[in-house]
C-alpha positions, 0 to 999 in steps of 0.5 A, spaced: 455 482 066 453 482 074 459 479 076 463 483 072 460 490 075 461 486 082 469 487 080 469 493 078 466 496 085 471 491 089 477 493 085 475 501 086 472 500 094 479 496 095 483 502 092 479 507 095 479 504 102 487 503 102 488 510 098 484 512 105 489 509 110 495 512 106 492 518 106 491 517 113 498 514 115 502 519 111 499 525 116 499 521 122 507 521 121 507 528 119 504 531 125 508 526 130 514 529 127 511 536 128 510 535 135 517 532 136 519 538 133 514 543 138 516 539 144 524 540 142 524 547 141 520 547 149 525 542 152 530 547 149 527 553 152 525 551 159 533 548 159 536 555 158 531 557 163 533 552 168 539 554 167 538 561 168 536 561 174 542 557 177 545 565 177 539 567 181 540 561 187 544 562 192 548 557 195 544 556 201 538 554 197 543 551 192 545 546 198 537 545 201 535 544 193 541 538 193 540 536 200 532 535 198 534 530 192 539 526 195 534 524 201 528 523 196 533 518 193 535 515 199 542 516 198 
């Protein structure tokens, strides 16, 4: 009889231990989507207001901006 209530707890701390983990993956998976969502809509904001500000420059900044780059990358 002892090894039988000794089963029946196994059985159920395994059942509550992989009902646990599930729980736990199935929200894991569910915020990682919502901050690639959070972080798409921000990529797509700061975009539109990089590309705004391509209007605001003149072309001699524009030209000091792209000279700046070419010699950081050594070209």
């Amino acid at each position: 009889m002892e090894q039988v209530d000794l089963m029946a707890e196994a059985l159920n701390l395994t059942l509550f231990g992989m009902g646990f983990v599930f729980l736990f993956l199935t929200l894991l998976v569910f915020v990682t989507k919502l901050m690639s969502i959070i972080i798409q809509r921000k990529s797509r904001q700061a975009s539109v207001a990089i590309n705004g500000m391509d209007d605001e420059l003149d072309e001699e900044t524009k030209f000091v901006i792209e000279e700046a780059i070419k010699i950081h990358r050594g070209a």
